[in-house]
Each structure stands twice: as C-alpha cells, then as structure tokens.
N, C-alpha and C positions, 0 to 999 in steps of 0.2 A: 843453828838448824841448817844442815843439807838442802838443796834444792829439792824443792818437791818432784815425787814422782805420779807419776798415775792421773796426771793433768783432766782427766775425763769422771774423777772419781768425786762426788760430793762431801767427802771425806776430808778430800785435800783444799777444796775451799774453806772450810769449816778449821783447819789448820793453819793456815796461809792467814784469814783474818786473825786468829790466836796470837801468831806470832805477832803479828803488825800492834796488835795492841799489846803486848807485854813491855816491860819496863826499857828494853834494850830493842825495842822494834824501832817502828814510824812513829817521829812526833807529830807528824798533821793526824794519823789514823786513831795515836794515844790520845788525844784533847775532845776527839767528836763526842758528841753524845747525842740522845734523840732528838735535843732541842734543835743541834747543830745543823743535823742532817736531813733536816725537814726540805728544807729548798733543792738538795739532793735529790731525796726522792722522788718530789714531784717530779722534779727535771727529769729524772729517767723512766718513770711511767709515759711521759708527755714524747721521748724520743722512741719508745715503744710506739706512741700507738704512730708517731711521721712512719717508722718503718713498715707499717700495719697498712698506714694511708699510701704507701710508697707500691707496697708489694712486695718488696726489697726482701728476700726471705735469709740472703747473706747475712744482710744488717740486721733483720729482725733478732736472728743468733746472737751476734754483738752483744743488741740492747738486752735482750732477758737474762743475758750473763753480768751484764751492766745493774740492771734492776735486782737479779738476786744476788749480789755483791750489800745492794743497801738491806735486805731483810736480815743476811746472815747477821752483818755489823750492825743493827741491831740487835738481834738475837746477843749475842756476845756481850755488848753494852750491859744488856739486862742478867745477863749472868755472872758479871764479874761487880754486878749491884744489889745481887740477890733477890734480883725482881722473879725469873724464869728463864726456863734453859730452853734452846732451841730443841731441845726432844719434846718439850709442851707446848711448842709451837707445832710439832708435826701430830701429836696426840690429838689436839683440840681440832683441827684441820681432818685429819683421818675419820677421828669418832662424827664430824659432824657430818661429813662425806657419805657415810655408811648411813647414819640414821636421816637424812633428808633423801637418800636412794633407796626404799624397801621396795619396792618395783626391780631392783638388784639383786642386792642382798637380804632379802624379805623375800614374805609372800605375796606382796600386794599386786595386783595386777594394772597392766595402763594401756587405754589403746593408743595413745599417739604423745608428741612434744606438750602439746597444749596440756593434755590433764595433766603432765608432769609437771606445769610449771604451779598450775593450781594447787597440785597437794605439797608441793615446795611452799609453798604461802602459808598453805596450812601448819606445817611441820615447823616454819618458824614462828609461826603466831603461837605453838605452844611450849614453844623455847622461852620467849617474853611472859614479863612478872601480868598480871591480869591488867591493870593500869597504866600500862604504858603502850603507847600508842605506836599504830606500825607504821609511822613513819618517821619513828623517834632514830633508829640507825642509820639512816639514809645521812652521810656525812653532810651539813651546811656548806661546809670546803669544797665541794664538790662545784664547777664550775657552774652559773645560775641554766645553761639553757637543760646539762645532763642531770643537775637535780630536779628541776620539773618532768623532767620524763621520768625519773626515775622515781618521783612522788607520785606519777599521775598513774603509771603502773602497779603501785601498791594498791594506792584503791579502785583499779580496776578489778584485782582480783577477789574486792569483797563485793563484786556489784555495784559503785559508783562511780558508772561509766554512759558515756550515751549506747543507745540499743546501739547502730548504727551509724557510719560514718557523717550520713546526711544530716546527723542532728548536731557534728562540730563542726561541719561547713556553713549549717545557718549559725551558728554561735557566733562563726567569723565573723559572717556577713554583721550582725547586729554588734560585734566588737570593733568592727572598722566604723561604722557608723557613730558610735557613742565616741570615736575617738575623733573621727571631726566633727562630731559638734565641741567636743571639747574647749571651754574658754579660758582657761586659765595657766601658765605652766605646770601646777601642779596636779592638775586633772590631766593635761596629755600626757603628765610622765606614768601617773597611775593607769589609763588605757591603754598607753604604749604598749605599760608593761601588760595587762591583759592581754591585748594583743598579740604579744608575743608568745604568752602560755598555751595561747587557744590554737597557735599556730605549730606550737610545738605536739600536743593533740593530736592535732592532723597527724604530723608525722607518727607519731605512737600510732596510730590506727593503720596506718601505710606499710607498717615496717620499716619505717625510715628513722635511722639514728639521728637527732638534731645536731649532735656535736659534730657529730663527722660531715652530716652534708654541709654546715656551713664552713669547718675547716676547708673542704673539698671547694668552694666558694670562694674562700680565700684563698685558695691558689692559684685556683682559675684567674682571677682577680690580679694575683700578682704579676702572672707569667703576663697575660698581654699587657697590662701596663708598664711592663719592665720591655716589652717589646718596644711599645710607641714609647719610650726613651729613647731606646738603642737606636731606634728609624729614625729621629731626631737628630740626633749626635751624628750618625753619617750623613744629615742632609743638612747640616749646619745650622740650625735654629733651637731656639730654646722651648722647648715645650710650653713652658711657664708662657710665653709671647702667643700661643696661637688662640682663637678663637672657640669657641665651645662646638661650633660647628667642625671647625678644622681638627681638633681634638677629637671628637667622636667620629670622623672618619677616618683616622687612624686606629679607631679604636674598631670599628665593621673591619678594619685590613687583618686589626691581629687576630682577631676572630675566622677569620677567613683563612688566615694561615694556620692556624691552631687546628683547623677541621671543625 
C-alpha cells in the first residue's frame, strides 16, 4: 500500500486501520480485540475530556482523532468477525439522530432546550422493550459520581424529582445529620455515600457537572500543593517536618498566588 493520500478524508482512516490489521500489517494492531482495547478507550475519552477541562482546542483536535482512531478499530474488529460493519454503525447513529429530532426533521414543534430534552425521554422510553427499566442503559462503568447524575436525570424526567431546589438542600441538611449520628463503620460508609448522592442533586439542580467540578478540584488541589513543595525545596526544609499550622500557611501563600 502507497502512502495514504487525502489525510483530511474519513475514507483514508477507515483504510489506514484496514491495512494495519491485515496479515502483512501491525502485529500490535493485528492481536487487539475489543477485549483488548477497553483500557484504550477509556484512556482516550478521559484525555478528551483534560483537553475539554484544559480549553486546549489544539489538543482537543489531537484527542477526538485519538478517540476516533479506537471506534474505527473497533468497527473493523467487528467486521473482519462478522459481528457488523462500520456502515451499521453510522445507520444506527443517523436513524436514531433523525427520529429522536422531529422538531428537525418532523413536524413536531418545541419552544425551547428543555422540552427538547423531555421529548428525547420520551422517544427513548419507546425505543425500550415495556419492562425494562430507564435506567437499565445508563452504563454501571461509568464513574460512581456521573452515574448518579446521570440516574438521577432519568428520573427527573418522569416527575421524580423535588418541586424545587430548597427541598435537596433540606435533604442535605437531614443527610448530614444522620450521618453523624452515625455509630458504626458501616452506617457512616452507607450516609457517606447518601451524602454524597444528595450532594450530587444539588449539583444536577445548579447545572453543575459533578464530575468535572470535582476534577476542576483536583487540580486546584494539585497546583497549590505542588506549589508549597516547590517553596519548600527552595527554602530548604522538608514539607513532611513542618507543622499543620506552618503547612496551611503556605497553603493561604499558594492560594494567594494562584489569584
């Protein structure tokens, strides 16, 4: 095979994997299989979304060339195993595209984002067999704080949700509370976690992403702590040695510096 040309063309991905899996290609790219490239994929959804958290819109290019590098080779995988061909990947994706949009491609009418996300609910609750439950697709794998958002969003849109915000801020209040009265390990790890769900809530009600603000958290988190190291190291002491006092004022400096 010639060097590919038309570098810009989806075409020539879609070829470029072919080769690499043919008998005379890549032997790392000929052995993967779906099993293989599970820890792949995540890893490049997860550098999506740093690029995403970054702003970074160079890198973010990168990464979705990064991440549609693992759907293709899949795709492929399943074709050369007679599972499905990447044109029933873009079938299923387009038809479902078109019939969860009739406010598009219909006639149905919408005043705003919201009732569109409602009749999206709708559309897929009559996709689902009658017994099975909507929050049976919501993947378990999904990290625990964006799958309770993303559970707690499902059934918001059948009506079980509080009227208003002010009825998950008292939920809190009485979740923090049951969680120190809490006496046993196993009751504070069960409040905890309530805790944490009711908190996540919040956020769902706010518009606030869980996952991302607390990534964004942990960054915050890291940079000044990586700060009051660095200020350490040029002032000759070891972190580990100072006092929790002396530590947390280093800790107001990097804050101070950070803005």
């Amino acid at each position: 095979m010639s060097l590919p040309e038309n570098l810009s063309q989806f075409e020539t991905l879609v070829a470029i994997i072919a080769r690499l899996r043919a008998p005379d290609g890549c032997p790392w790219d000929g052995k993967q299989t779906h099993a293989s490239l599970r820890e792949f994929l995540l890893e490049e959804c997860y550098e999506v979304l740093a690029a995403l958290d970054e702003g970074d819109t160079g890198k973010l290019c990168d990464e979705l060339g990064d991440l549609l590098l693992q759907i293709v080779l899949h795709a492929r995988i399943a074709t050369e195993a007679g599972e499905f061909e990447l044109g029933d990947v873009l079938t299923s994706i387009n038809a479902k595209l078109i019939h969860r949009h009739p406010h598009v491609f219909g006639s149905v009418e919408v005043k705003d984002a919201e009732e569109v996300a409602h009749n999206w609910e709708v559309l897929k609750r009559e996709e689902r067999a009658a017994d099975t439950s909507i929050l049976a697709s919501v993947p378990e794998q999904m990290p625990a704080l964006g799958y309770s958002q993303a559970i707690q969003r499902r059934v918001a849109q059948v009506g079980f949700d509080w009227k208003d915000i002010d009825g998950v801020i008292d939920k809190l209040a009485e979740e923090v509370s049951e969680f120190k009265q809490a006496d046993t390990e196993e009751s504070k790890a069960q409040e905890f976690g309530d805790l944490l769900f009711t908190l996540v809530n919040v956020a769902r009600r706010l518009g606030i992403d869980s996952e991302a603000a607390l990534r964004e958290a942990n960054q915050k988190f890291f940079r000044r702590f990586t700060y009051m190291e660095e200020v350490c190291r040029q002032r000759g002491v070891n972190i580990g040695d100072l006092s929790f006092a002396e530590q947390n004022t280093l800790w107001e400096e990097a804050k101070r510096v950070e803005g």
